[in-house]
Structure formats: structure tokens, C-alpha cells
N, C-alpha and C positions, 0 to 999 in steps of 0.2 A: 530576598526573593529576586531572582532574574528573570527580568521579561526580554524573551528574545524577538527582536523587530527586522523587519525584511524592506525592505525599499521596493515597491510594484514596481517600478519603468528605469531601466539601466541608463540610458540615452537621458535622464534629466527627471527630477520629483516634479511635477507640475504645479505651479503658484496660483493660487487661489485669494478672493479678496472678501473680506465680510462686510456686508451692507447695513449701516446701524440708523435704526429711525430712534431719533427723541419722541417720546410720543406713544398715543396709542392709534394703530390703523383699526378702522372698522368699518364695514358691509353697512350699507343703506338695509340689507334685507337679513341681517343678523348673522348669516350662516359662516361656515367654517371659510380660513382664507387658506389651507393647507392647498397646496396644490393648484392654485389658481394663479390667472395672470392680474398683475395689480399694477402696473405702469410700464413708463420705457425711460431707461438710463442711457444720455448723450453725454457725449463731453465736447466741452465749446473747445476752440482754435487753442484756447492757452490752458486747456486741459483739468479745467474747473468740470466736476461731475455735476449735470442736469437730473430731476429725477421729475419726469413727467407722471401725475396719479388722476386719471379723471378732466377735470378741467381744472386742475391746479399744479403749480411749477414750485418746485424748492432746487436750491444751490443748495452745494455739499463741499467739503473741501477729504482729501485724502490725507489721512495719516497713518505714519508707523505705529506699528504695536511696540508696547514694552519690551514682553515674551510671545514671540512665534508661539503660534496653533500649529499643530497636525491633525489630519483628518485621516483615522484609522481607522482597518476592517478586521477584525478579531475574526481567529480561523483555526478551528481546536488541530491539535494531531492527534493521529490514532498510532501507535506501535502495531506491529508486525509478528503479528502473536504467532504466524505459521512457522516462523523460525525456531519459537520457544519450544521446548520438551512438552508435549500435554500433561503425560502423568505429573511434572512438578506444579502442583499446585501455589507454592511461595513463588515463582516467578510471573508466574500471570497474575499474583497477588500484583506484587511490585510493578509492572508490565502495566495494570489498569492504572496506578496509581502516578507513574510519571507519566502517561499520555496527559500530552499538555494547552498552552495554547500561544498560538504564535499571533503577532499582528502587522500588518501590512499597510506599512505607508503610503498611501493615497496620493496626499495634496501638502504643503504647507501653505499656511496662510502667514504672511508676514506684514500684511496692510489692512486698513478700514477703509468704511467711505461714509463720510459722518455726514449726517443729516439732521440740524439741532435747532435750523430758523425754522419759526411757522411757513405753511403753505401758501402761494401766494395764486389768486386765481385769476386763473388765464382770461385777458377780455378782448373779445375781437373788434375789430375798430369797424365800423361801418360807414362807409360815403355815404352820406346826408345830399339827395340831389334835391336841385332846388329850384322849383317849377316858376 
């Protein structure tokens, strides 16, 4: 079987990184985390990744993948049946039967950002004045 693939952007595929929690994350209030904002990722001066969640802080460190990901968009073809003869019915047989599906290269991902220590929670220091 050949899958035929298309590269989106001529000027460069654009790199992408995947963010891996050890762990399970979850809602104070149960519900779905689909689509929602769940922290902020810094990275200090020597490029160690921060992952701010709440009032708690994990270190990450970045690593290579084994095997690159790609991140594809499947996108059927249609044939061009106005070219075909109508009366022949075996071409338009054949004609539905190779309309195919092509997929389009997005992104590759060729790195993590591994996050495997516990949480550790953020404590503000308070000046203690002293009457």
C-alpha cells in the first residue's frame, strides 16, 4: 500500500515539542482539562524548563526522542469524473475506487520536556516586623 504525503510549508516543516507529565493532573472541581489553561512554562538563563501549575513549581529537563513524531492532517482526493465518458459505467466504477487519501505534514516533533519530580509548592516569604 502507498501513502502519498505532502510537506504544508516549503520554506521549512515547523518543530514542535511534547510536554510529558509523570503523573496524573487533576481539577479541584472534577471537570474536563481539555482546552483549558493549566500553568506557565519558563525557562531559566541555562535553559532548564520551569513548569508553573497553581502554586506549585516542577523542574523539567529536555530530551531527544528515539523516533521523531509527525503531526498529520489526512485529506481524502476526489477524481475528476467530468472528464470521464458517463455512459461508461466501469470507469466511474474504477474512478470512485482510486479516489484516495493524501496526508499533509504539519509539524515534526523531534524533542520532550520531561517532567518526572513531584511538585514542589511555591512559599512566599513574608517580612515578620517587629514592633
Amino acid at each position: 500500500m502507498q501513502i502519498p504525503f505532502q510537506i504544508a510549508r516549503k520554506e521549512g516543516t515547523p518543530e514542535w515539542i511534547i510536554l510529558e507529565l509523570q503523573g496524573d493532573l487533576e481539577s479541584r472541581t472534577n471537570e474536563e482539562m481539555a482546552s483549558k489553561f493549566i500553568g506557565d512554562l519558563h525557562f531559566s538563563k541555562e535553559g532548564t524548563p520551569i513548569l508553573i501549575i497553581g502554586h506549585h513549581i516542577m523542574y523539567g529537563k529536555i530530551q531527544d526522542l528515539d523516533k521523531p513524531f509527525v503531526l498529520m492532517h489526512k485529506k481524502k482526493l476526489s477524481t475528476d469524473i467530468e472528464q470521464m465518458d458517463v455512459d461508461d459505467t466501469e470507469s466511474q466504477e474504477t474512478a470512485s475506487s482510486t479516489a484516495g487519501v493524501e496526508y499533509l505534514i504539519k509539524a515534526v516533533i523531534r524533542k520532550k520536556i520531561l517532567f518526572k519530580s513531584r511538585p514542589k509548592p511555591i512559599i512566599a516569604v513574608q517580612s515578620a516586623t517587629v514592633s
